[in-house]
C-alpha positions as CSV (number, residue, x, y, z in Angstrom):
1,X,-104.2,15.4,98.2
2,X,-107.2,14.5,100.2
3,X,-107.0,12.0,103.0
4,X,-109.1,8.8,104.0
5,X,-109.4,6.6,107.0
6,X,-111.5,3.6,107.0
7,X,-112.2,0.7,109.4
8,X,-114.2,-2.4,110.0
9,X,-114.5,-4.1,114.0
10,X,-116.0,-4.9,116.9
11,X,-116.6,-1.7,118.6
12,X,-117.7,1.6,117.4
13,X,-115.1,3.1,114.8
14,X,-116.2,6.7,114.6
15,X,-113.8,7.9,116.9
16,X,-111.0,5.9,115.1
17,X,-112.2,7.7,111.9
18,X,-112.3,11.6,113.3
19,X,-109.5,10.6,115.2
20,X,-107.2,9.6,111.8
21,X,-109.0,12.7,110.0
22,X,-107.1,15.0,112.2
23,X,-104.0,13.2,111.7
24,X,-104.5,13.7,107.7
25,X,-105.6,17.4,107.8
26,X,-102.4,18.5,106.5
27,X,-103.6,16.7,103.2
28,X,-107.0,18.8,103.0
29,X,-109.0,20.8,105.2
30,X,-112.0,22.3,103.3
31,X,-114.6,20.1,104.5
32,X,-114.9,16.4,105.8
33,X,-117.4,13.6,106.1
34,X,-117.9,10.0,107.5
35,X,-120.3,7.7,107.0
36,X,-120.7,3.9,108.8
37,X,-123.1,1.0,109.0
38,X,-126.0,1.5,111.5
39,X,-128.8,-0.9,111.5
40,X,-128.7,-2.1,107.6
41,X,-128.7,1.8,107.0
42,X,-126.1,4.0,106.0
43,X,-125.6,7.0,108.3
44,X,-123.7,10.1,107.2
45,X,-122.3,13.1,108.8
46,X,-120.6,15.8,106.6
47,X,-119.4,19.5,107.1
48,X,-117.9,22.3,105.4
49,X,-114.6,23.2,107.1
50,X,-112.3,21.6,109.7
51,X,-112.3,18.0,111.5
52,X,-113.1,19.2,114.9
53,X,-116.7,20.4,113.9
54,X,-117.5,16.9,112.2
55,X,-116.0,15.4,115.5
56,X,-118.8,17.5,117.1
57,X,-121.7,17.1,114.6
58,X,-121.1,13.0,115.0
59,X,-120.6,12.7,118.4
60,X,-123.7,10.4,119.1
61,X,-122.9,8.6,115.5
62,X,-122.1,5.3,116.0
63,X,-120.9,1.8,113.4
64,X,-118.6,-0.7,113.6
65,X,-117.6,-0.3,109.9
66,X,-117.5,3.0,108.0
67,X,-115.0,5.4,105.9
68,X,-113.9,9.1,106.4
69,X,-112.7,11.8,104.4
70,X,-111.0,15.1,104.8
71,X,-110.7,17.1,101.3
72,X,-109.0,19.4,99.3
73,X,-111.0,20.4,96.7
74,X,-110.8,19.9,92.9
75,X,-113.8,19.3,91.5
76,X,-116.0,21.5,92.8
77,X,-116.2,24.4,95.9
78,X,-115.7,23.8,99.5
79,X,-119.3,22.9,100.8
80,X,-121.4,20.5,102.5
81,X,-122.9,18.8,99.6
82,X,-119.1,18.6,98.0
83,X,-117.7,16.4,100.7
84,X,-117.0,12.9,101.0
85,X,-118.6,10.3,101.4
86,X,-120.9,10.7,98.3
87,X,-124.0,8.2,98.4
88,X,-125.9,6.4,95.9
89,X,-129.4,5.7,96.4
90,X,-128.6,5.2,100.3
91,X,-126.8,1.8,99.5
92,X,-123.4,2.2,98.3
93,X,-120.7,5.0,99.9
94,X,-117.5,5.8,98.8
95,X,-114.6,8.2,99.8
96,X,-112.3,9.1,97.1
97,X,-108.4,10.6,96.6
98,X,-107.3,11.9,93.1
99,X,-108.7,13.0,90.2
100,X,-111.1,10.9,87.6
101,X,-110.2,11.7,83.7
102,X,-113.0,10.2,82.2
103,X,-116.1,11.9,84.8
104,X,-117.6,13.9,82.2
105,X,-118.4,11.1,80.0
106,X,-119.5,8.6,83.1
107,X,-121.9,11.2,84.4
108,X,-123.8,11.1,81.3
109,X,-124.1,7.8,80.5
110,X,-125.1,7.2,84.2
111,X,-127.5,10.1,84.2
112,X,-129.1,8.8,81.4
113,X,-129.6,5.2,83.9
114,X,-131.8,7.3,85.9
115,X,-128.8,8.3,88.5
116,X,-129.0,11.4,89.9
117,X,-126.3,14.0,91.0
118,X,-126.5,15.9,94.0
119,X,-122.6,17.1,94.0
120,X,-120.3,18.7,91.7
121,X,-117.2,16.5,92.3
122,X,-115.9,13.8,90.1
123,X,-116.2,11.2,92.8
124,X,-120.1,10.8,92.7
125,X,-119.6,8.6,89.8
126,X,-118.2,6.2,91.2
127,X,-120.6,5.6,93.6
128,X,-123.1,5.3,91.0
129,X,-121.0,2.8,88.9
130,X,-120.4,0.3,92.1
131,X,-124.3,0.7,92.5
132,X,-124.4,0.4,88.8
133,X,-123.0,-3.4,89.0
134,X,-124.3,-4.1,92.7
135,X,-127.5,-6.3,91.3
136,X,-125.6,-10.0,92.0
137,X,-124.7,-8.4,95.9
138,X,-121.1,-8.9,95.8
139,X,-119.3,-5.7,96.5
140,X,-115.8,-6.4,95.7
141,X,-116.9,-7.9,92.2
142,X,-119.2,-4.6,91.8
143,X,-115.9,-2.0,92.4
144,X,-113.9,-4.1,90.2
145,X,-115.9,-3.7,87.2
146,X,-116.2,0.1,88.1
147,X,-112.4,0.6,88.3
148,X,-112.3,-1.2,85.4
149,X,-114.2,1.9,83.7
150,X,-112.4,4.7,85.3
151,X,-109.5,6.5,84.2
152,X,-107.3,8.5,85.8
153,X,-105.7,8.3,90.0
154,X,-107.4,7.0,92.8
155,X,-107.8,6.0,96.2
156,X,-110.8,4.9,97.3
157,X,-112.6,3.2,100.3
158,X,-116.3,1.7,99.9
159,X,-119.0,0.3,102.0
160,X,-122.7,-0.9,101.5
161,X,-125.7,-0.5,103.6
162,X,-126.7,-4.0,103.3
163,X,-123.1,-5.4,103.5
164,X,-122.6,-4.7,107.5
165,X,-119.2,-6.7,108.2
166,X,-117.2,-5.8,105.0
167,X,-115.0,-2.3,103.5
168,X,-113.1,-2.9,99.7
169,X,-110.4,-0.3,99.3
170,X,-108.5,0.4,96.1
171,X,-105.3,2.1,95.5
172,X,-104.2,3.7,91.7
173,X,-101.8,6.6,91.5
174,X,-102.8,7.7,95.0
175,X,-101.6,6.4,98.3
176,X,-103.2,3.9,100.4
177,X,-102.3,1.1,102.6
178,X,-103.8,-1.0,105.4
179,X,-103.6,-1.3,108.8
180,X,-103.5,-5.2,110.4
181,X,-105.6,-5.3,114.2
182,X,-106.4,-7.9,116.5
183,X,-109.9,-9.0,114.9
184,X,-110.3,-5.3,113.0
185,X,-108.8,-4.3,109.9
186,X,-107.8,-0.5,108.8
187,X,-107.1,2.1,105.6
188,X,-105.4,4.8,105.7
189,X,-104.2,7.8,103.4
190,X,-100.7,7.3,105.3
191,X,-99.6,5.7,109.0
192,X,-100.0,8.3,110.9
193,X,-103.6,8.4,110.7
194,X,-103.5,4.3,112.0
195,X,-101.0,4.9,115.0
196,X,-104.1,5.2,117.2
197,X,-104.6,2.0,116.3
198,X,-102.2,-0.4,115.0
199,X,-98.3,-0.2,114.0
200,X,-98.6,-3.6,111.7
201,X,-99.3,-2.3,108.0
202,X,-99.1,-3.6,104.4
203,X,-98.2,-1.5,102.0
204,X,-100.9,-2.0,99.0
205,X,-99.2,-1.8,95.0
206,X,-100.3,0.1,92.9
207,X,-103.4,-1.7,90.9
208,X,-104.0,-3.3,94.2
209,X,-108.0,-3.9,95.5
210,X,-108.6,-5.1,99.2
211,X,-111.2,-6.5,100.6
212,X,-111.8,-6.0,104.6
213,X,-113.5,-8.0,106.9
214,X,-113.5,-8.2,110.4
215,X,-111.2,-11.4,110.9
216,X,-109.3,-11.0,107.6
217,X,-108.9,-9.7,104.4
218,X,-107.7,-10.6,100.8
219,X,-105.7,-8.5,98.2
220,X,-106.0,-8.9,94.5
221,X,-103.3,-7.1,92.6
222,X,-103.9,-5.0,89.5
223,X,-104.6,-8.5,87.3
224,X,-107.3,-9.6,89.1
225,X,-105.1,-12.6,91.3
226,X,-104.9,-13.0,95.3
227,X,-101.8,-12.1,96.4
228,X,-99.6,-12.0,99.4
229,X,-98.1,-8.7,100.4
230,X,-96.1,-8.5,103.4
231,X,-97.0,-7.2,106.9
232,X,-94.2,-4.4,108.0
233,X,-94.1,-2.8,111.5
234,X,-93.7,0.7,111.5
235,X,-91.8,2.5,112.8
236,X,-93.4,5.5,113.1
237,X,-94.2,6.4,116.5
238,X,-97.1,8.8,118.6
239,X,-93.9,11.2,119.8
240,X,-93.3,12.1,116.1
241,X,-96.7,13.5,115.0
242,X,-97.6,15.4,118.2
243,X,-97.1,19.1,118.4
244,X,-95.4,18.7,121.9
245,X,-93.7,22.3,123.2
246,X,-94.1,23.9,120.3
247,X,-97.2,26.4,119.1
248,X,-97.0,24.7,115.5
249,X,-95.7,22.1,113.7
250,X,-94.0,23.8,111.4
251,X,-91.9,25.7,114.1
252,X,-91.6,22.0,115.7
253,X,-90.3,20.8,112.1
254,X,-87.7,24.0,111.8
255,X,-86.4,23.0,115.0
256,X,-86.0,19.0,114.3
257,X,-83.8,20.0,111.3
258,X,-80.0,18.9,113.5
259,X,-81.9,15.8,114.3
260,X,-83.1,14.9,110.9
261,X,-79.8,15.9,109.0
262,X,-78.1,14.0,111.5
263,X,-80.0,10.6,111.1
264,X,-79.9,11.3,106.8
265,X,-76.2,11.7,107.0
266,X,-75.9,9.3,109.9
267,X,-74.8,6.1,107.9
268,X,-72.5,8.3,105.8
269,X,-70.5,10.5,108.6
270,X,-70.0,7.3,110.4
271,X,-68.0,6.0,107.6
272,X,-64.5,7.1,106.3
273,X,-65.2,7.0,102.7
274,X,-68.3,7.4,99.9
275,X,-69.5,5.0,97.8
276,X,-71.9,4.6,95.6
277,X,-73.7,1.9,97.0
278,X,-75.7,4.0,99.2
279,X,-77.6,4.9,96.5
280,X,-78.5,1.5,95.4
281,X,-76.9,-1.5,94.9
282,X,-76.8,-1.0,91.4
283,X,-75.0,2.2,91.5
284,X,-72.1,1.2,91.6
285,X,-72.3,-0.1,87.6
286,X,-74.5,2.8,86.8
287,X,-72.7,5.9,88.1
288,X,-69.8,5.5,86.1
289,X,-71.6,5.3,82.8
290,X,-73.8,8.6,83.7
291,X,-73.1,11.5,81.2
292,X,-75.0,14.2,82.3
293,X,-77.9,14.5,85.5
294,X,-81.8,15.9,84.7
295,X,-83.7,16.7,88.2
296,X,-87.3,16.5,88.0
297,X,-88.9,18.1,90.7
298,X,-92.0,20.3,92.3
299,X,-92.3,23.9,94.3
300,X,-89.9,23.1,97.3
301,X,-87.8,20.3,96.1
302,X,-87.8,21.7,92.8
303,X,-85.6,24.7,94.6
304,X,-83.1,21.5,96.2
305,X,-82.6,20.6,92.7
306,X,-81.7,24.0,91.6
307,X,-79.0,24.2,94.7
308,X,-77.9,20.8,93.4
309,X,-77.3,21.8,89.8
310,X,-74.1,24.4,91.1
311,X,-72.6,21.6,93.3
312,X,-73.0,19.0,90.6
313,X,-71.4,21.2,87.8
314,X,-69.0,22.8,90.2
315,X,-67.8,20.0,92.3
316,X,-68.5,16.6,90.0
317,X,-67.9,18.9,86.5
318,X,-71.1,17.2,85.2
319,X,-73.9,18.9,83.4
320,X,-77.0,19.3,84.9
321,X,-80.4,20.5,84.1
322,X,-83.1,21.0,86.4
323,X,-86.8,20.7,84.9
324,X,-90.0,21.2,86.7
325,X,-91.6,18.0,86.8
326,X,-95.2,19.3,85.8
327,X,-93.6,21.0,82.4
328,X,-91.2,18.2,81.2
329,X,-93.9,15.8,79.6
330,X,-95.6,18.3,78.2
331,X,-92.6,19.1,75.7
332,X,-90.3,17.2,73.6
333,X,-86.9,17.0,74.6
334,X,-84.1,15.1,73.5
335,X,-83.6,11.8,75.4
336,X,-80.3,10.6,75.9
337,X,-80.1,7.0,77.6
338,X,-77.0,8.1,79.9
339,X,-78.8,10.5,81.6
340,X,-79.3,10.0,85.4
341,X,-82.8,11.2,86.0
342,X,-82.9,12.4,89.4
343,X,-86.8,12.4,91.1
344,X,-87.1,14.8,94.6
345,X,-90.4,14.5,96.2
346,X,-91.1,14.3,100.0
347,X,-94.6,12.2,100.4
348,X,-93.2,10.2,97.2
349,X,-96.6,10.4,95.9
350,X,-96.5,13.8,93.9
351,X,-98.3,12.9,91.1
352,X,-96.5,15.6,88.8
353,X,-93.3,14.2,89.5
354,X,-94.6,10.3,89.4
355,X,-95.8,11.1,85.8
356,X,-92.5,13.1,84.3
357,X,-90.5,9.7,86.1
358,X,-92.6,7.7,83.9
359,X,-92.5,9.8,81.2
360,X,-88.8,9.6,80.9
361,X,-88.7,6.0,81.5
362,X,-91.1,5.8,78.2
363,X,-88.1,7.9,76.2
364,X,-85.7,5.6,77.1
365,X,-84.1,6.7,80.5
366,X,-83.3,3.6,82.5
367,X,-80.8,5.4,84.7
368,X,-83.8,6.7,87.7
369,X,-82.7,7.6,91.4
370,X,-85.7,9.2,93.5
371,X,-84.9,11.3,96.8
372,X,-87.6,10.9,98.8
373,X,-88.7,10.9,102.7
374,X,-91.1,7.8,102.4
375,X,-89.7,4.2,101.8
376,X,-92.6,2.7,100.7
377,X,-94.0,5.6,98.2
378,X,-94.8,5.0,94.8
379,X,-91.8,7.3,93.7
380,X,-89.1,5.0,95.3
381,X,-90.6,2.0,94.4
382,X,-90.8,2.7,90.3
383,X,-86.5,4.2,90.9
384,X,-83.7,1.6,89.9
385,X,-81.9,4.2,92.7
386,X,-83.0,5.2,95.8
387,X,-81.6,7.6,99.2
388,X,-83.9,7.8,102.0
389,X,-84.0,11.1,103.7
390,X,-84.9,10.6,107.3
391,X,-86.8,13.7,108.0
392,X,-89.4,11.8,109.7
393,X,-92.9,12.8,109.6
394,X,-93.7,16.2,108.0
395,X,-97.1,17.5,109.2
396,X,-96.8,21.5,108.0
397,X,-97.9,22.3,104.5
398,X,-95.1,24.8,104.1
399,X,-91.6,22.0,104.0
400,X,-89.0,22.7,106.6
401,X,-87.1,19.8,107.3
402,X,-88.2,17.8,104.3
403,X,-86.2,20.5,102.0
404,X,-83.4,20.6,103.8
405,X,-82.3,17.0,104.2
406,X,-83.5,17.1,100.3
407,X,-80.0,19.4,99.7
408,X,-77.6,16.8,102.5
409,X,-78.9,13.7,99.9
410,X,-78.1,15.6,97.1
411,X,-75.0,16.8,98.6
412,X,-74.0,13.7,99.0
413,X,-74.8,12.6,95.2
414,X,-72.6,15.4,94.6
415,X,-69.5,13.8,96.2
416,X,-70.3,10.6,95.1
417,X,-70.5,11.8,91.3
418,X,-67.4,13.8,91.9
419,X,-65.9,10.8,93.2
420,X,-67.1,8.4,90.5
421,X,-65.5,10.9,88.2
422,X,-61.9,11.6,89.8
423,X,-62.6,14.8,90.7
424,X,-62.2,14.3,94.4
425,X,-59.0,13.6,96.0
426,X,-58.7,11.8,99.4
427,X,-58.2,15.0,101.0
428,X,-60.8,17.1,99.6
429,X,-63.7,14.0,100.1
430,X,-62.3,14.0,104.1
431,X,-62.7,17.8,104.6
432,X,-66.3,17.5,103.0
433,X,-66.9,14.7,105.3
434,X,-65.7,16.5,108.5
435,X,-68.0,19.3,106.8
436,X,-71.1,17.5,106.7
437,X,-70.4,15.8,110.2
438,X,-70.4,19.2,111.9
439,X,-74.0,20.3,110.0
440,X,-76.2,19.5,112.8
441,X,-74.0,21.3,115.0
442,X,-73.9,24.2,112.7
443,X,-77.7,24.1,112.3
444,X,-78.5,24.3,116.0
445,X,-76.3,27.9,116.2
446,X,-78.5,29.1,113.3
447,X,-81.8,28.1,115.1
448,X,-80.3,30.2,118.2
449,X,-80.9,33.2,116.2
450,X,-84.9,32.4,116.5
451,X,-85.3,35.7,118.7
452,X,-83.7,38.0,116.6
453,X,-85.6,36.5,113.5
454,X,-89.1,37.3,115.7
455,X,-88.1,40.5,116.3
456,X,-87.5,41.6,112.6
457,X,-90.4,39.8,111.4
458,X,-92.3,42.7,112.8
459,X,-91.5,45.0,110.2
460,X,-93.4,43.3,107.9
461,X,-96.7,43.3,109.6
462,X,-98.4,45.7,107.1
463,X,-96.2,44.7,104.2
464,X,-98.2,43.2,101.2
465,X,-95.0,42.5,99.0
466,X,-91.6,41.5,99.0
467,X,-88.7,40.7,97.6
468,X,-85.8,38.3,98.0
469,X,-82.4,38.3,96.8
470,X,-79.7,35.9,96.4
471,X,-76.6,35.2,93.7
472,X,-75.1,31.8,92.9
473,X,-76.6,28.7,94.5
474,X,-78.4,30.8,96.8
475,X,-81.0,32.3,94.8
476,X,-82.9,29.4,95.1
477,X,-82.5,29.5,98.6
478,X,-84.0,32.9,97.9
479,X,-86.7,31.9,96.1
480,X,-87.0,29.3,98.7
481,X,-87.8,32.2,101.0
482,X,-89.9,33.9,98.5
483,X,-92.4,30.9,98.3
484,X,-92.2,30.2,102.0
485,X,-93.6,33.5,102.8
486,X,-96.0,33.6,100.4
487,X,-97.6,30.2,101.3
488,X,-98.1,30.6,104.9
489,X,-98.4,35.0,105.3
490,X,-100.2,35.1,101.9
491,X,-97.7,38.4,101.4
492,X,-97.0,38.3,97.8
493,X,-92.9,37.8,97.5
494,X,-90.9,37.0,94.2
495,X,-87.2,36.2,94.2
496,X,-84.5,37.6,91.7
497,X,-80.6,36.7,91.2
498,X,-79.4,40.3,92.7
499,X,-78.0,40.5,89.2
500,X,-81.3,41.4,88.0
501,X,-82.4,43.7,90.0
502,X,-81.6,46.5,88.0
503,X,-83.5,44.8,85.0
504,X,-86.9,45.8,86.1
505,X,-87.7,44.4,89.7
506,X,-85.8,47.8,90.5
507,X,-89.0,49.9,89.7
508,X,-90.8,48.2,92.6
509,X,-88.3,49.2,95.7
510,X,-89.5,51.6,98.2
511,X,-90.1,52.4,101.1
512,X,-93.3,49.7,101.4
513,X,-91.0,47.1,99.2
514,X,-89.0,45.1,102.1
515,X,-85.9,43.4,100.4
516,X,-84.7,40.6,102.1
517,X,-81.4,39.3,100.7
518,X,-79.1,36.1,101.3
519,X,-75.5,37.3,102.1
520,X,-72.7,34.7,102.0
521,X,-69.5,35.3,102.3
522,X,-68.6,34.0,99.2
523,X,-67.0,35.1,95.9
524,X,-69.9,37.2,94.8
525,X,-70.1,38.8,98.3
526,X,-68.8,42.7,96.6
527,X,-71.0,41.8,93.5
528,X,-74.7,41.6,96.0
529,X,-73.1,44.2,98.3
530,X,-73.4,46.3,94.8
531,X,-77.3,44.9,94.8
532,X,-77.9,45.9,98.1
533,X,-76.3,49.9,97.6
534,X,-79.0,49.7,94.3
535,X,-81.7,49.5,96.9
536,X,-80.7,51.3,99.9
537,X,-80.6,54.3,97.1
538,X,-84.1,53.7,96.3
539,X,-85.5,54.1,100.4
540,X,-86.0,50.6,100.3
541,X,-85.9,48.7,103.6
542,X,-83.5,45.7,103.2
543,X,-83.3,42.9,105.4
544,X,-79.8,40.7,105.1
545,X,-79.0,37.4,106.4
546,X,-75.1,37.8,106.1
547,X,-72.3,35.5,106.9
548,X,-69.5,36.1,109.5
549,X,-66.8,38.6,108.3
550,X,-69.2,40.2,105.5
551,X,-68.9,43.6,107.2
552,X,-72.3,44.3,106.2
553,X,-73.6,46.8,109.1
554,X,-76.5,47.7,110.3
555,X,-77.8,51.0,109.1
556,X,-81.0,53.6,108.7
557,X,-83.2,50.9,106.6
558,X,-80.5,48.4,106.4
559,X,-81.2,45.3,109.0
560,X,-78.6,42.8,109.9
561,X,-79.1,38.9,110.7
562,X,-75.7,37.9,111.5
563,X,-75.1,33.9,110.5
564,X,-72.4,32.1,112.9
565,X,-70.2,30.9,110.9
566,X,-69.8,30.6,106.9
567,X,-70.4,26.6,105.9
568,X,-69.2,27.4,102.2
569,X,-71.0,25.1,99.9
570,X,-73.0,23.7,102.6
571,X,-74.4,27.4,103.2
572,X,-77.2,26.7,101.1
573,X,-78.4,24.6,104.0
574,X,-77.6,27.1,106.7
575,X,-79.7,30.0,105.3
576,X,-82.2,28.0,104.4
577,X,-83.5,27.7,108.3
578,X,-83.9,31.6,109.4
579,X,-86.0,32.3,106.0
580,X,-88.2,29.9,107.3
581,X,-88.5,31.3,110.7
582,X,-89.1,34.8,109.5
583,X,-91.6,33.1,107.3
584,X,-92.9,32.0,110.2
585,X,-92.8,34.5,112.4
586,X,-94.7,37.0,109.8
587,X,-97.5,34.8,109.9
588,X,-97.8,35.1,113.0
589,X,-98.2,39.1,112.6
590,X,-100.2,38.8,110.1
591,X,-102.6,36.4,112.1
592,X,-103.1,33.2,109.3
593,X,-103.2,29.8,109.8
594,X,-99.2,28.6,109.8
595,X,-99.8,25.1,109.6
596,X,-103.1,25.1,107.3
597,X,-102.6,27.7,105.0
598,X,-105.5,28.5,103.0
599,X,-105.8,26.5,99.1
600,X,-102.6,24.1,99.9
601,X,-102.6,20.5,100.8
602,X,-99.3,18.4,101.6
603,X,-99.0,16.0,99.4
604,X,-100.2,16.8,96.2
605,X,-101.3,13.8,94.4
606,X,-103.1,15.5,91.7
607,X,-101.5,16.8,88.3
């Protein structure tokens, strides 16, 4: 949730450090600190807020070894003496990602050492506990014997004052990997805070402790033995992470969605048939034994897996149930071992959705696949199954592109399952196919409409509430609307199958209640057209992003979006991309931070 950036050379690495801070911000911007090596002392710089005003505070700061931190607070509020790196007794520093179970308890048995605590965060006691086991001078032995007492996730980086050449970093639960320089060695939360720097990066296990020094370092895994992991080049590029044209990233991201369905799909759509083998080599064996599908997912890809549930029942004929992952291992369900449990996660490292994986490998589900954007995440790596989405690098807090090439994977799981199952015919699988090539194409009409979208995103600049609407497998696209505006123009939305409209969400239209409303042209089309009369009765104001030939017109209160074309059950994807334009346009009436919104981090890698 929180992001760190740490390095050890033969220069000064504060700007290295600020620099990879504003490369993490997306993963926590309440406050942010650094501290490095200066003369056998340990100099720190901390500040409530943003990146760019610790850039400015340790501008004459300088070390050639030292650890940074931007947060996103859990234990305890946004301030100066809450931010990484927390101190003890001026000789150990440590920056810290996740959550620590056990703090409580450690506190009090180090406070009753004679430590004292100037910070309300759970991270102080570790710094204590390294200093706690500092007394034979050997820093890597000293963090080993405090992870050794903690419980819970962690990434961590930590330096001494009287240790000038040397950084151990620690990864549990929480992402971390290291960078590989010419004579200078790097951490990082993710690689795009190391681009600056180095492409070269090892990709740390979890359990894993490294130790940095300036002409090499040593990993130890989670048993305590020197291993070798391998050194990758990424391919992760400057291009990628920089705003570029746009004003934001997330209106950078909505517009890279042709581009990144067309490199998910790209292996696929070049190919004239589906197998299952691009799911896994041992998909093949395992797809045809799969009874039933359970999708365990968060907030945004959480809504994918809702989508996915119609196609898979509709399309494969297989059951499916979609859980959210933070409620499914806190309630006893029945486990049955030929279920395919289906993981979504962007970063990979949502710890919600890490846990319920593990949780249902502990009841006896062997069958795992994980969807996911990052190949090296923890969420692939613990899969039997894996599909890469190639959404590239997702900066935004509010998920754009991530989502969408989310529903093309499981799309394509759909097929494949149908396929598996004989319920696709030659015919049928080559339509779908032709279908999915012309996406991209399809997608880049629908972004066209970005003018029109602007325009009626005006008539919510003194709205507080709203509503969305959609029937079928596009009320979670609705509800993907719902949270989309609600994340990043802080106006309160809900979304509602139109069905239930008249069930109570009714009493709420008028004419300060804008209804927006997702209007395929499908076999529900008369049904929501029904909906929509419901509301226009009541004065409200509804706003309808209809298909071609709905013959849905523009009237007093009634405002038309008018799609291209209809994709039929690639729709879902379609009307996904001007909900989050007039997300994003609203927030820019209403003046808030689009890319930053206020509480949220990117990945979240706390439960």
């Amino acid at each position: 949730m929180c992001g760190i950036v740490g390095a050890v050379a033969k220069r000064n690495i504060v700007p290295v450090l600020v620099n990879g801070l504003l490369r993490l911000e997306y993963r926590g911007y309440d406050s942010a600190g650094l501290v490095v090596v200066h003369e056998g002392k340990l100099e720190r710089v901390r500040s409530e807020g943003r990146v760019a005003e610790l850039g400015q505070k340790s501008a004459n700061t300088q070390g050639d070894v030292g650890i940074a931190h931007t947060r996103w607070a859990t234990h305890g509020v946004p301030s100066e003496r809450n931010a990484h790196p927390h101190m003890s007794r001026e000789l150990i520093a440590v920056v810290h990602n996740g959550i620590i179970e056990n703090y409580e308890e450690l506190r009090t048995e180090l406070t009753a050492q004679g430590y004292e605590f100037t910070s309300d965060t759970d991270t102080e006691v570790i710094a204590h506990l390294i200093h706690s086991h500092y007394a034979q001078g050997s820093l890597l032995a000293a963090t080993k014997m405090a992870l050794s007492q903690l419980v819970g996730a962690y990434a961590i980086g930590v330096i001494a004052a009287d240790n000038p050449h040397q950084l151990i970093a620690a990864r549990k639960g929480s992402p971390l990997l290291l960078g590989v320089g010419d004579s200078e060695h790097f951490v990082g939360s993710d690689m795009s805070a190391l681009l600056q720097v180095t492409r070269n990066v090892v990709y740390l296990e979890e359990g894993d402790v490294v130790e940095l020094n300036v002409d090499n370092y040593r990993i130890f895994d989670a048993e305590g033995t020197e291993v070798q992991r391998p050194v990758q080049i990424s391919e992760l590029n400057n291009d990628s992470v920089e705003l570029g044209e746009y004003q934001h990233y997330m209106q950078k991201e909505i517009h890279e969605q042709p581009q990144a369905l067309a490199d998910t799909l790209e292996s696929v759509c070049n190919s004239q048939s589906l197998v299952p083998g691009i799911f896994g080599a041992e998909a093949n064996d395992i797809f045809p034994r799969v009874e039933n599908i359970l999708i365990l997912a968060c907030g945004t890809s959480n809504h994918a897996g809702q989508v996915a549930r119609y196609w898979l029942e509709e399309i494969a004929g297989i059951p499916c149930i979609v859980e959210i992952a933070s409620e499914y291992r806190y309630r006893t369900s029945v486990p049955n071992p030929k279920t395919l449990v289906v993981t979504i996660s962007q970063s990979g490292e949502t710890a919600d959705t890490l846990a319920a994986l593990n949780h249902a490998k502990a009841t006896g589900h062997s069958y795992t696949l994980a969807i996911c954007n990052v190949p090296e995440s923890a969420i692939i790596r613990q899969s039997k199954l894996r599909f890469l989405t190639r959404a590239g690098p997702e900066i935004g807090v509010a998920s754009t592109k991530a989502f969408t090439t989310q529903l093309a994977a499981l799309f394509l799981l759909t097929l494949v399952m149908a396929k598996v199952r004989d319920r696709l015919n030659e015919a049928r699988e080559q339509q779908f196919l032709h279908e999915l090539r012309h996406l991209p194409a399809a997608m880049l009409k629908v972004l066209a409409l970005e003018p029109q979208i602007a325009e009626m995103s005006k008539h919510f600049a003194d709205k507080h509430h709203a509503l969305f609407l959609g029937r079928g497998m596009h009320f979670p696209i609705a509800a993907e609307g719902a949270l989309k505006l609600k994340e990043i123009s802080y106006i309160h939305a809900e979304a509602y199958p139109a069905g239930e409209l008249k069930h109570g969400p009714l009493a709420l239209v008028d004419k300060d209640m804008p209804v927006v409303s997702v209007a395929p042209n499908d076999t529900l089309l008369e049904k929501l057209k029904s909906n929509l009369q419901e509301v226009k009765a009541r004065g409200g104001q509804l706003f309808v992003f209809a298909d071609a030939n709905t013959h849905i017109h523009a009237s007093e209160g009634v405002h038309i979006l008018q799609m291209p074309e209809h994709a039929g059950f690639l729709s879902p994807i379609l009307h996904t991309a001007p909900l989050q334009l007039l997300a994003y346009y609203v927030a820019l009436q209403k003046g808030t931070d689009v890319d930053k919104p206020r509480n949220l981090a990117k990945s979240v890698t706390v439960e």
